[in-house]
C-alpha positions in Angstrom: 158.5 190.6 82.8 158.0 187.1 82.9 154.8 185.7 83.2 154.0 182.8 85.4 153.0 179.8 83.6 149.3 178.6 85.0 148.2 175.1 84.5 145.9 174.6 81.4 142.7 173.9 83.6 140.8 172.3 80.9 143.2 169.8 79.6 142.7 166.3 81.2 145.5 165.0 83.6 146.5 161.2 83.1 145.3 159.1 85.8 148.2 158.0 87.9 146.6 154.6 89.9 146.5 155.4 93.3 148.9 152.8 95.4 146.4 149.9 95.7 144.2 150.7 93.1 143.6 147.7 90.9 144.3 148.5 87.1 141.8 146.8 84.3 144.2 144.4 83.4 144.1 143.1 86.9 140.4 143.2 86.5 140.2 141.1 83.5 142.6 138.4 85.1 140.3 138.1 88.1 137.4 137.5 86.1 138.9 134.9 83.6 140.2 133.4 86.6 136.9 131.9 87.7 136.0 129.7 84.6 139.2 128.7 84.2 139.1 127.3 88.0 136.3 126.2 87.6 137.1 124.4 84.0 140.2 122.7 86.2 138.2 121.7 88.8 135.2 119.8 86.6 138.1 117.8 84.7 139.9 117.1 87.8 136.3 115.2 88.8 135.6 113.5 85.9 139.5 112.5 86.2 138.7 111.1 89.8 135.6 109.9 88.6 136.7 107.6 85.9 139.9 106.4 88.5 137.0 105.5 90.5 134.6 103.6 88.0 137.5 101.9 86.4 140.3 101.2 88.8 140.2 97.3 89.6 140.9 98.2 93.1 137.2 99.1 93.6 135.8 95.8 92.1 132.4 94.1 93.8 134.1 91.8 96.3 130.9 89.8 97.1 126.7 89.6 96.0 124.7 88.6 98.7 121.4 87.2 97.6 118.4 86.6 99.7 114.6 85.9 99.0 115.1 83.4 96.1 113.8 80.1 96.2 112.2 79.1 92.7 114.6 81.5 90.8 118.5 80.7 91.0 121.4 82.4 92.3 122.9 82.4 88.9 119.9 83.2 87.2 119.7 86.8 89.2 123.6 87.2 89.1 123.0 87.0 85.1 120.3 89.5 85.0 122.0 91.6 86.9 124.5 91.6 84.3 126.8 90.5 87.7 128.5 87.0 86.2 132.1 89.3 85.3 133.3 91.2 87.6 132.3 94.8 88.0 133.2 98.0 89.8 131.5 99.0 93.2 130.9 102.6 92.2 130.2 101.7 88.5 126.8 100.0 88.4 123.7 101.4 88.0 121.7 99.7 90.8 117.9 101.7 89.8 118.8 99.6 86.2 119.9 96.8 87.8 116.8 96.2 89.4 114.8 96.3 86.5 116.1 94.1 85.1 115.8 91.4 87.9 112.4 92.6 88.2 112.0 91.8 84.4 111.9 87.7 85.3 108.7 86.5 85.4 108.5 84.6 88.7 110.5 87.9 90.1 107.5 90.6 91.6 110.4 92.7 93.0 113.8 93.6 93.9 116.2 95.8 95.6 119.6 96.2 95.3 122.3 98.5 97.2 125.4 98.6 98.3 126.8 97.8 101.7 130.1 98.1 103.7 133.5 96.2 102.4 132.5 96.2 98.4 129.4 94.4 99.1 126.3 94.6 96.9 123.0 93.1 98.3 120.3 91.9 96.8 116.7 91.5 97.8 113.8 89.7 95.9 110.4 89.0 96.2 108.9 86.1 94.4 105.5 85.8 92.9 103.2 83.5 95.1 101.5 81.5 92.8 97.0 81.2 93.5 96.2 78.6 90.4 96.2 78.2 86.7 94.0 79.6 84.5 92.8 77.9 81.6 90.9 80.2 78.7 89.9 78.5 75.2 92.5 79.5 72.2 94.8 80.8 74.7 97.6 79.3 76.6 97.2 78.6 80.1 98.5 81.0 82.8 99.7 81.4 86.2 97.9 84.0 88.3 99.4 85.4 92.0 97.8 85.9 95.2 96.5 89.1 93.9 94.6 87.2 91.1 97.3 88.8 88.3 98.9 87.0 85.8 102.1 87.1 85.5 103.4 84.1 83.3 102.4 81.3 81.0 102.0 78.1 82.7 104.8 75.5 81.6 103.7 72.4 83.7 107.6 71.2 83.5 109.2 74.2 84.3 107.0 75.3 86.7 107.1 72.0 88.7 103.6 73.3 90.7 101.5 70.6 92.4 97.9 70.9 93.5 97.3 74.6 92.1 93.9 74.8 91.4 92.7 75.0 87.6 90.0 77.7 87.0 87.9 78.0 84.1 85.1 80.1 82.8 86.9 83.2 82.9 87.8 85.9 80.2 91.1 88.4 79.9 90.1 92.3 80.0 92.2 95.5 78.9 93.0 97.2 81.7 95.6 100.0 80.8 97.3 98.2 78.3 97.3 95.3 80.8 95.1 91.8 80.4 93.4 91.6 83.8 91.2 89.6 85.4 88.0 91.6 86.7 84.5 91.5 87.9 82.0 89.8 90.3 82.3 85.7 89.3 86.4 86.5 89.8 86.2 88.4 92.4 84.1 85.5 94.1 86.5 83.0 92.8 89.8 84.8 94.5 87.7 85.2 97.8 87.1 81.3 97.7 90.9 80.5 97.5 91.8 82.6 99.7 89.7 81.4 102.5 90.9 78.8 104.7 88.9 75.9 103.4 88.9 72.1 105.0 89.5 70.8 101.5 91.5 71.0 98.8 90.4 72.5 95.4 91.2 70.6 92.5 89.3 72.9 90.0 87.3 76.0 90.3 84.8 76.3 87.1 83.1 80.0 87.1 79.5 80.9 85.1 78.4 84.7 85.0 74.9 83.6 86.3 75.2 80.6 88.8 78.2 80.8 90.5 81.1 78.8 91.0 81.4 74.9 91.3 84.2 73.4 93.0 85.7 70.0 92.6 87.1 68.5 95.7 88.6 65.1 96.4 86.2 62.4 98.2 86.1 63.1 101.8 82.6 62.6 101.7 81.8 58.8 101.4 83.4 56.4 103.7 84.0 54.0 100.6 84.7 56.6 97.4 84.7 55.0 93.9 87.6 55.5 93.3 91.2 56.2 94.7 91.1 59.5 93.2 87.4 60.4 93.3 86.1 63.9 93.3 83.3 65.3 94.1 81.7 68.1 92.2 80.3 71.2 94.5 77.9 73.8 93.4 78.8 76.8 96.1 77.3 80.2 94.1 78.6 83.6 94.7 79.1 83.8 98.8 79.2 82.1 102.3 81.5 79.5 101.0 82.5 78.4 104.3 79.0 78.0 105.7 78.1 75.9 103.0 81.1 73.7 103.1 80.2 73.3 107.1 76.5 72.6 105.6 78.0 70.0 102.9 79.9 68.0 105.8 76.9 68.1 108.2 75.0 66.3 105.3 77.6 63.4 104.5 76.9 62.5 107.8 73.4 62.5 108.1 73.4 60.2 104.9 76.1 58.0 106.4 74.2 57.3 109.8 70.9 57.3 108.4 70.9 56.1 104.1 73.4 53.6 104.2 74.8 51.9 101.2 74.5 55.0 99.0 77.4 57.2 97.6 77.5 61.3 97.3 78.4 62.0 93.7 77.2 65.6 93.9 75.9 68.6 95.7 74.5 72.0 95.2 74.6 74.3 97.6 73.5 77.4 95.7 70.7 77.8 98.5 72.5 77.1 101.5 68.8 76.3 103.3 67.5 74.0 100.1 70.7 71.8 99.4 70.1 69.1 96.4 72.1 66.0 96.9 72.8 63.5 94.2 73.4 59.9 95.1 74.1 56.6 93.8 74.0 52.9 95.3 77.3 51.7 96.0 76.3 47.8 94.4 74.1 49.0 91.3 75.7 52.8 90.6 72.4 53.7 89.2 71.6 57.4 89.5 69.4 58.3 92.3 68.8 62.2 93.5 67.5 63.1 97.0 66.0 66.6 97.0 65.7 69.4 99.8 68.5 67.6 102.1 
């Protein structure tokens, strides 16, 4: 009798891929697939990039400059590293400005790009206050917010009637030499007041004050063509005791003819000392509690 053949139950079947199913060779290619698109893609930027950067098509048509005055067109062109032609999307415009900002008489600067291959720049110059002069040191040029920023060279510069201050001293600040304290602070509050006169030089002391030396508006007939006239103003109220100075050339004029001011302190605003001379013999003559 023949016996029916039965299927060995524990002998494992081969897997027949159900239609649809992926196989692991499919797998694998999907997932290689990614990087390798990927891979493609990051050389097909740096292709564009560099078509970009170097293609002469996309070259800096024009440079508009604005804010200069003391520094030249050619000069910020040149630190820009703009006097050869260069590409629109190529330069560096955060480095770019450093480097404008690196001249001296430059306290800022912006650059960006604008519309038709246009690059603009935009500076801010230092506003000079005066020159400082400090023994065994060279003289320098200090801003409206009483930093230095350069040594003074009187024919490069090319600055008439800055004021010359003296009696100060540098201090470290951060690795920066500043200017600091209560004479300077007193000193930069003077100039920046609007004063009837002009300042020829400012000289500071830690313990008296400031004097000033201004030309001769006080005597009707001064010495000279270019006298000045030394004025001993202290720490504060610098206009009040300008107003007081002018109140007392006139009381001399009208009332001590033929003598000259040569000097005043005004330390005290309410006991001003007055130094005077006779306009025929020059001999010195003072005329206290004015």
């Amino acid at each position: 009798m023949n016996e029916k053949i039965r299927q060995n139950r524990y002998k494992k079947q081969p897997d027949n891929p159900k239609p649809g199913q992926k196989t692991g060779r499919h797998q694998f290619f999907k997932i290689a697939a990614l990087p390798v698109l990927v891979c493609v893609l990051s050389l097909a930027a740096v292709f564009g990039h560099d078509l970009v950067v170097q293609s002469p098509f996309f070259a800096i048509k024009k440079v508009a400059v604005s804010g200069e005055s003391r520094v030249s067109k050619d000069e910020i062109l040149a630190l820009a590293g703009l006097e050869a032609p260069a590409n629109f999307f190529g330069v560096n415009l955060f480095a770019m400005e450093k480097k404008i900002a690196a001249h001296p008489w430059i306290a800022a600067a912006s650059v960006n790009r604008s519309l038709f291959f246009t690059l603009e720049v935009s500076i801010v110059e230092q506003e000079p206050l005066a020159v400082v002069c400090i023994e065994n040191l060279s003289d320098m040029l200090i801003n409206i917010q009483g930093e230095p920023f350069k040594e003074y060279d009187p024919v490069q510069d090319k600055i008439l009637q800055l004021p010359i201050i003296t009696g100060l001293d540098l201090t470290l600040i951060e690795d920066r030499y500043l200017f600091q304290g209560p004479l300077f602070n007193s000193i930069l509050d003077l100039l920046h007041k609007q004063i009837p006169h002009t300042i020829v030089s400012v000289k500071g002391d830690e313990h008296t004050g400031i004097t000033i030396q201004v030309p001769d508006v006080f005597n009707q007939a001064p010495m000279t063509e270019n006298s000045l006239i030394p004025l001993h103003l202290g720490f504060d109220d610098y206009q009040k005791k300008l107003i007081k100075a002018r109140k007392i050339c006139r009381y001399i004029t009208a009332n001590i003819p033929g003598r000259t001011i040569c000097a005043m302190d005004l330390f005290d605003i309410d006991t001003v000392f007055v130094k005077t001379e006779n306009m025929d013999t020059l001999h010195s003559n003072l005329e206290k509690g004015v």
